[in-house]
DRENROFI-869051 format. One line per field, with one value per atom (N, C-alpha, C): residue number from 1; residue in one letter; atom name; x, y, z. Coordinates in steps of 0.1 Angstrom, whole numbers. Example, Ala and Ser with C-alpha at 12.3 -4.5 7.8 and 13.67 -1.06 7.14 Angstrom:
<pts>
num	1, 1, 1, 2, 2, 2
residuo	a, a, a, s, s, s
atomo	N, CA, C, N, CA, C
X	132, 123, 132, 128, 137, 129
Y	-57, -45, -33, -22, -11, 0
Z	78, 78, 78, 71, 71, 79
</pts>
This chain:
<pts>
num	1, 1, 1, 2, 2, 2, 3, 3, 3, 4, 4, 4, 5, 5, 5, 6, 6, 6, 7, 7, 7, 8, 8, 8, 9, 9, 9, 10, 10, 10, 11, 11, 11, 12, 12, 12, 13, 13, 13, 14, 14, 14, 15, 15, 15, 16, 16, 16, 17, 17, 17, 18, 18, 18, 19, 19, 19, 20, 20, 20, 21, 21, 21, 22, 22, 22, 23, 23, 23, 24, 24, 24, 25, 25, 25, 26, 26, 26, 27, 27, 27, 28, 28, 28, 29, 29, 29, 30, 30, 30, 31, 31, 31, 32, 32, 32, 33, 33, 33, 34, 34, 34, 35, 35, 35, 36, 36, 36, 37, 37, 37, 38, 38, 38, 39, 39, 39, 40, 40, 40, 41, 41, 41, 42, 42, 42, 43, 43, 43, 44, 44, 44, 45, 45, 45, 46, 46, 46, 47, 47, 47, 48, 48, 48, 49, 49, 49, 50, 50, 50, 51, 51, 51, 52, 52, 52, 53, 53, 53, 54, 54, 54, 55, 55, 55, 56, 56, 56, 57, 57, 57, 58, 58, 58, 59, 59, 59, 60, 60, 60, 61, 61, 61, 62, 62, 62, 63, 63, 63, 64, 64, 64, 65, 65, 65, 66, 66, 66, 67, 67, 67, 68, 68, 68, 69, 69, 69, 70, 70, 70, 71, 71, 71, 72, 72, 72, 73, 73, 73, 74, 74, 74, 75, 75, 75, 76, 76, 76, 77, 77, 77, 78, 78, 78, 79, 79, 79, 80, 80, 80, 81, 81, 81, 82, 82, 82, 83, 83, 83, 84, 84, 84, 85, 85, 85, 86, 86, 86, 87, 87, 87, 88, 88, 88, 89, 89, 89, 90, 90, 90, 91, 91, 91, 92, 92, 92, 93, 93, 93, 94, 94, 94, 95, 95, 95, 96, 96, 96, 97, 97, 97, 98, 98, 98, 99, 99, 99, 100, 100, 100, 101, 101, 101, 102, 102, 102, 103, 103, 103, 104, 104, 104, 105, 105, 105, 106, 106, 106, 107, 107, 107, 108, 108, 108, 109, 109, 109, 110, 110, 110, 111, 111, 111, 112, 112, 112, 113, 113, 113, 114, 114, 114, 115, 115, 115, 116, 116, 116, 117, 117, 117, 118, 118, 118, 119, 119, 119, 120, 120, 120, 121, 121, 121, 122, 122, 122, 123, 123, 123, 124, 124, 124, 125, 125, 125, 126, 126, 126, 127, 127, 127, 128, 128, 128, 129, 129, 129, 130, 130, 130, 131, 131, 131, 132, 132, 132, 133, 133, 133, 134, 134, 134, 135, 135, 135, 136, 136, 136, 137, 137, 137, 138, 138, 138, 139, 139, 139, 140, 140, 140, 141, 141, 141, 142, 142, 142, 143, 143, 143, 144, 144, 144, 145, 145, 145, 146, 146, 146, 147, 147, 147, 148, 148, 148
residuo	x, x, x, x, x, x, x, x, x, x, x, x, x, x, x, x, x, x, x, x, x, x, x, x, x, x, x, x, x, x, x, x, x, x, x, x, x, x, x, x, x, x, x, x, x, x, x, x, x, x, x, x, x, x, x, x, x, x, x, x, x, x, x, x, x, x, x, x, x, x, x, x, x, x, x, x, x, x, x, x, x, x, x, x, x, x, x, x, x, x, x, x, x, x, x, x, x, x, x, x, x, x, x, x, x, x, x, x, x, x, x, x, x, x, x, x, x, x, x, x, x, x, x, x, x, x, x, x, x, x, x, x, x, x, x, x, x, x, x, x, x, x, x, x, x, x, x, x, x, x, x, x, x, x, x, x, x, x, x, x, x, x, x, x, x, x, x, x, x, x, x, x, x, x, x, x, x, x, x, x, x, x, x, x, x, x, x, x, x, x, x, x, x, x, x, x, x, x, x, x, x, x, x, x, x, x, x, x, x, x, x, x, x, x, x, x, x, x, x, x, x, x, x, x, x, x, x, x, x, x, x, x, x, x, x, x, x, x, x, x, x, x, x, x, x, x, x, x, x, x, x, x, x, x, x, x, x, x, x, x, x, x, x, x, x, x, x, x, x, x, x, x, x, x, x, x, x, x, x, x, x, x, x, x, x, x, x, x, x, x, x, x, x, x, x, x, x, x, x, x, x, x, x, x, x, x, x, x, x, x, x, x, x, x, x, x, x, x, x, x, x, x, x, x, x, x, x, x, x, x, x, x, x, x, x, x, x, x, x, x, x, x, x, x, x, x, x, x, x, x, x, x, x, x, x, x, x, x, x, x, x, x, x, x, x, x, x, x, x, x, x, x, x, x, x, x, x, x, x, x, x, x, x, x, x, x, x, x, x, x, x, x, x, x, x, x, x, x, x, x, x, x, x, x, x, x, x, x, x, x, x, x, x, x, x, x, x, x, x, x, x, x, x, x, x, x, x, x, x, x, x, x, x, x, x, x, x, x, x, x, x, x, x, x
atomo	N, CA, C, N, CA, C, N, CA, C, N, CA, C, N, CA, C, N, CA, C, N, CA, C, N, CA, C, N, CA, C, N, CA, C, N, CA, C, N, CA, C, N, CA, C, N, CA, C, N, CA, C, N, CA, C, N, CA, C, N, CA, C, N, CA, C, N, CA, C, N, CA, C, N, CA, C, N, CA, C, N, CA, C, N, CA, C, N, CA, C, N, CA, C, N, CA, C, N, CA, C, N, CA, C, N, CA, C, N, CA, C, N, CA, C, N, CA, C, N, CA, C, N, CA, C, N, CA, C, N, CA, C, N, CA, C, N, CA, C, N, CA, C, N, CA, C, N, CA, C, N, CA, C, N, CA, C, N, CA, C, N, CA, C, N, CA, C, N, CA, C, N, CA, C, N, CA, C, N, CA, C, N, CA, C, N, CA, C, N, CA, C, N, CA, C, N, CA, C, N, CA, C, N, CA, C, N, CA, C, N, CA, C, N, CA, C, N, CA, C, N, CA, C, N, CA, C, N, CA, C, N, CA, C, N, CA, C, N, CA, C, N, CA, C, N, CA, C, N, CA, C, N, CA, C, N, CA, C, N, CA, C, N, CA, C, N, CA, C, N, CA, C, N, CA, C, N, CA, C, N, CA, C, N, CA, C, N, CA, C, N, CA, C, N, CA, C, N, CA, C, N, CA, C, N, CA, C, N, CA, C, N, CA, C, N, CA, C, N, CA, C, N, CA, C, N, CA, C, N, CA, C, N, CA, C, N, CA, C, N, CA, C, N, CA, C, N, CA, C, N, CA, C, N, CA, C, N, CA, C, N, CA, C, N, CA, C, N, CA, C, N, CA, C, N, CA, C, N, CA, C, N, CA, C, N, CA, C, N, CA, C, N, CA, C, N, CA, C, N, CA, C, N, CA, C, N, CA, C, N, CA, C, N, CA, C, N, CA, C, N, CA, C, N, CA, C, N, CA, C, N, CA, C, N, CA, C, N, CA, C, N, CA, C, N, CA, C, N, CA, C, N, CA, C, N, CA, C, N, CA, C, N, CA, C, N, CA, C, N, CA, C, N, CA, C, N, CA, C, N, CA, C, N, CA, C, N, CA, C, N, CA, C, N, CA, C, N, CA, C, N, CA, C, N, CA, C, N, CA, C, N, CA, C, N, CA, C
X	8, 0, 9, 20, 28, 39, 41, 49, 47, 32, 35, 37, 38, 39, 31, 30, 24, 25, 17, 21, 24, 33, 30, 27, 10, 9, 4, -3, -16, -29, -32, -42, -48, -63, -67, -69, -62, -63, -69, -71, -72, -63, -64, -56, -64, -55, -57, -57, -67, -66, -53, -50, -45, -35, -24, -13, -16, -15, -20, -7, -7, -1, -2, 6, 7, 20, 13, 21, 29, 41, 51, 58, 59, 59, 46, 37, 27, 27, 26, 25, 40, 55, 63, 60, 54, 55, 43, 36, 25, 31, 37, 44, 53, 61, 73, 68, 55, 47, 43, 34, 32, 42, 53, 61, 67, 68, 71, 65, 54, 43, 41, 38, 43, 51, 64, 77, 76, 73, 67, 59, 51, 39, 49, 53, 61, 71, 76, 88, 85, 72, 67, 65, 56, 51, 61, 71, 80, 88, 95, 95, 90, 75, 67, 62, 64, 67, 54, 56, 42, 45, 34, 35, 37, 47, 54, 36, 39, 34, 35, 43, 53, 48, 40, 26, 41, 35, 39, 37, 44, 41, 45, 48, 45, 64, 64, 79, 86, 100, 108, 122, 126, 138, 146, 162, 167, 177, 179, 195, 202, 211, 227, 237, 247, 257, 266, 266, 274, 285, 293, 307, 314, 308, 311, 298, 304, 296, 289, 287, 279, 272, 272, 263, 250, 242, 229, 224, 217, 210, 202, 195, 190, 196, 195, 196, 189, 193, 185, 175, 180, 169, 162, 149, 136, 138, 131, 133, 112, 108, 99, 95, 86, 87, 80, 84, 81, 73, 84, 79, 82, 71, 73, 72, 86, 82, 87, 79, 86, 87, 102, 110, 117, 118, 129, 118, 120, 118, 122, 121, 126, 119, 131, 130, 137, 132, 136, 143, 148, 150, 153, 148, 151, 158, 172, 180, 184, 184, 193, 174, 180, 172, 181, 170, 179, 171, 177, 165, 170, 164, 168, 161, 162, 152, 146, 134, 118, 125, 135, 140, 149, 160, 167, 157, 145, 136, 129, 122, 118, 104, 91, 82, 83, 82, 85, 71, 68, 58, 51, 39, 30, 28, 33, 32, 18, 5, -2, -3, -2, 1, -17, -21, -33, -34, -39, -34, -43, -39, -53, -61, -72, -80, -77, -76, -78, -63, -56, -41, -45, -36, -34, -22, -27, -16, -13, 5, 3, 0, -4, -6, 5, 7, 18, 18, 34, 36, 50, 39, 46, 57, 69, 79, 84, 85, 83, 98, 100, 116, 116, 131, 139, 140, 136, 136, 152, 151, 169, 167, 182, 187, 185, 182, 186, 198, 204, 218, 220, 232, 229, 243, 240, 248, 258, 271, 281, 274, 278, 273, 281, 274, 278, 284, 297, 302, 305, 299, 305, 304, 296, 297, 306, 313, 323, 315, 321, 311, 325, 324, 337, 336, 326, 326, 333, 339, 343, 357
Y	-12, 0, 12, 17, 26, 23, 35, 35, 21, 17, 6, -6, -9, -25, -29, -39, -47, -45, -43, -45, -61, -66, -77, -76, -79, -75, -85, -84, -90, -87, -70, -65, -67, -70, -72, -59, -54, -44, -46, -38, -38, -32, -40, -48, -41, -29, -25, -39, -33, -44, -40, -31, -26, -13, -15, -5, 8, 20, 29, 43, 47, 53, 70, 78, 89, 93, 111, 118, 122, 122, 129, 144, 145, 161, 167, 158, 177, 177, 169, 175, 182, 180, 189, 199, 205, 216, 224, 214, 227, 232, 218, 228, 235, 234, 243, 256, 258, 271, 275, 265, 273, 281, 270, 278, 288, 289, 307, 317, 310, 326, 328, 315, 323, 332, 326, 333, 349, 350, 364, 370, 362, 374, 379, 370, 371, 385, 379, 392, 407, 405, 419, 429, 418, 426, 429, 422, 427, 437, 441, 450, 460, 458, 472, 472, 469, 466, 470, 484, 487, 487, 485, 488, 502, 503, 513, 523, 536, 548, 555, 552, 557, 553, 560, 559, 569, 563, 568, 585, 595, 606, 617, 608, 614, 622, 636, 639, 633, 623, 619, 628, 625, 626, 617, 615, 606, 603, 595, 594, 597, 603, 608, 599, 598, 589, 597, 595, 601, 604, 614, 615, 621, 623, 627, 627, 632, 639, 648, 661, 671, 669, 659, 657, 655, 664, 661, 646, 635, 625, 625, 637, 640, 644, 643, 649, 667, 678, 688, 688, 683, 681, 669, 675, 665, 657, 645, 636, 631, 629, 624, 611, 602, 588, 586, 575, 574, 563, 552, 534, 529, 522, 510, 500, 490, 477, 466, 466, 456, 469, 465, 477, 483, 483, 493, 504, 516, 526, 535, 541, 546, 558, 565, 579, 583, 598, 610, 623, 633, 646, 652, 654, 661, 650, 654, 642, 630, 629, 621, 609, 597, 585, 577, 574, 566, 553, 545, 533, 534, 531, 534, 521, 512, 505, 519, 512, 519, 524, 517, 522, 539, 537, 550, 559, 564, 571, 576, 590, 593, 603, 597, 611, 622, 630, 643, 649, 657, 659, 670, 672, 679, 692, 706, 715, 724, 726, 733, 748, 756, 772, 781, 783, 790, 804, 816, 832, 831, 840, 845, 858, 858, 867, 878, 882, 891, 890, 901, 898, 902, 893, 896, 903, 911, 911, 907, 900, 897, 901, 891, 903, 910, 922, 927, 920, 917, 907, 915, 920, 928, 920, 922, 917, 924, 913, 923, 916, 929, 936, 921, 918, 913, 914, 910, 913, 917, 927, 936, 929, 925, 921, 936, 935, 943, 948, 962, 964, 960, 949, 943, 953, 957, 964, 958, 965, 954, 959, 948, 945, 955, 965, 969, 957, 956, 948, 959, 960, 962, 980, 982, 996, 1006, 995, 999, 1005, 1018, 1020, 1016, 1017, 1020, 1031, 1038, 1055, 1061, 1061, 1070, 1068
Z	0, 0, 0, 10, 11, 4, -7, -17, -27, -35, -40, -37, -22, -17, -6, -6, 0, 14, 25, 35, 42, 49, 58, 69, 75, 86, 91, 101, 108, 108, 107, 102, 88, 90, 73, 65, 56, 50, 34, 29, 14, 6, -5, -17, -29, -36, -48, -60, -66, -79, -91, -91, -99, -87, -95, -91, -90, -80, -86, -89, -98, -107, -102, -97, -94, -101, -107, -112, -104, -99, -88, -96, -106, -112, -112, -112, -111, -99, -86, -73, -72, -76, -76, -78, -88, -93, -87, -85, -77, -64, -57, -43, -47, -55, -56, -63, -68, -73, -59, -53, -43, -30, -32, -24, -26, -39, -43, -43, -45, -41, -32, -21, -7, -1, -9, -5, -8, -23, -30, -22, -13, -8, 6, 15, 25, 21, 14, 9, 5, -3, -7, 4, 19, 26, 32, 39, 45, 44, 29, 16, 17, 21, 20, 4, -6, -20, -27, -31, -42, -55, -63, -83, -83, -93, -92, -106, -100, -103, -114, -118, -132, -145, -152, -164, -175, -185, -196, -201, -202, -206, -190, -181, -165, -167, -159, -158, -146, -148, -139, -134, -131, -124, -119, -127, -129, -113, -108, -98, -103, -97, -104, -97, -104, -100, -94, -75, -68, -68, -65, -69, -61, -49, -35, -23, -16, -4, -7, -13, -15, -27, -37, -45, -41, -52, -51, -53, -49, -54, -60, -74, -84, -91, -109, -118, -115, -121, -119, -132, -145, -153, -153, -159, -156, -174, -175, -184, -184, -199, -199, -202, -198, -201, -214, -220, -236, -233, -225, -225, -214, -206, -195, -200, -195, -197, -187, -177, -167, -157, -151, -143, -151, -162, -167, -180, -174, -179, -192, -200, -209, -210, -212, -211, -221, -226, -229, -230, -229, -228, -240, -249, -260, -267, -271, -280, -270, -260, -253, -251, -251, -246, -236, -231, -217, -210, -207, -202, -187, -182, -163, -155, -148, -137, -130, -123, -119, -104, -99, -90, -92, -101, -105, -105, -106, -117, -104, -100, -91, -101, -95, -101, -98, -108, -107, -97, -86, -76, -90, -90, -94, -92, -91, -85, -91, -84, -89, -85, -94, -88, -93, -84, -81, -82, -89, -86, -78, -68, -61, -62, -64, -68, -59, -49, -39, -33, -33, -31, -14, -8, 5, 9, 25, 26, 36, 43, 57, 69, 78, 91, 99, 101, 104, 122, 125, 137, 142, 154, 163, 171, 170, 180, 189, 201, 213, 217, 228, 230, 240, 238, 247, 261, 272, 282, 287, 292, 295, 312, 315, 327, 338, 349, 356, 361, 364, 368, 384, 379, 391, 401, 412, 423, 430, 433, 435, 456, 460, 474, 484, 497, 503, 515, 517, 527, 536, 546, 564, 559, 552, 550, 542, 536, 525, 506, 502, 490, 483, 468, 460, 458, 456, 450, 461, 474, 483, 482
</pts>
């Protein structure tokens, strides 16, 4: 019975008529599917791991390749996206093309600028004086002044 054979026992058991025939690759492969997606979900979360944001047409901003200590970790010019495919991005700037991973590539933030109808003005904000130390008096000992 287990693994294909016969048991010898004492116990009366039952006796296949026929051998019975199991696929051992498709149960491999389903565990070892399953175990990856497990693994995949485990890792993402712990990752934190979102779909990246980054649509076609959107302005990025590239990582720059550090080259010291006071380097900025941005390009100062912005680049636009042409093509997603996967993680790797492709971009733009005028003549130059460039393919980057979804990591290098940062969205450019949206800045919306409003006029305002009614110009304000601030409220004027009174600042108040420093409080001044008192002069402090050197101590009469035993009746002694310095002025005399």
């Amino acid at each position: 019975m287990m693994f294909g054979r016969n048991v010898n026992d004492k116990l009366p058991s039952l006796q296949p008529s026929a051998p019975i025939k199991i696929n051992r690759m498709s149960y491999r492969q389903h565990d070892t599917n399953n175990i990856k997606q497990k693994g995949k979900c485990y890792h993402d979360i712990k990752k934190k791991m979102q779909p990246s944001s980054i649509k076609v047409g959107d302005h990025v901003l590239i990582r720059s390749e550090k080259k010291g200590k006071v380097a900025l970790p941005w390009r100062a010019n912005t680049f636009r996206v042409t093509a997603v495919k996967g993680d790797s991005i492709l971009i733009e700037d005028g003549n130059h093309r460039l393919m980057r991973h979804s990591t290098a590539v940062k969205k450019m933030p949206i800045t919306v600028t409003t006029a305002p109808d009614v110009p304000t003005t601030p409220p004027e904000t009174i600042v108040a004086q420093r409080p001044r130390r008192s002069i402090k008096r050197q101590p009469n000992y035993y009746g002694y002044s310095s002025t005399a």
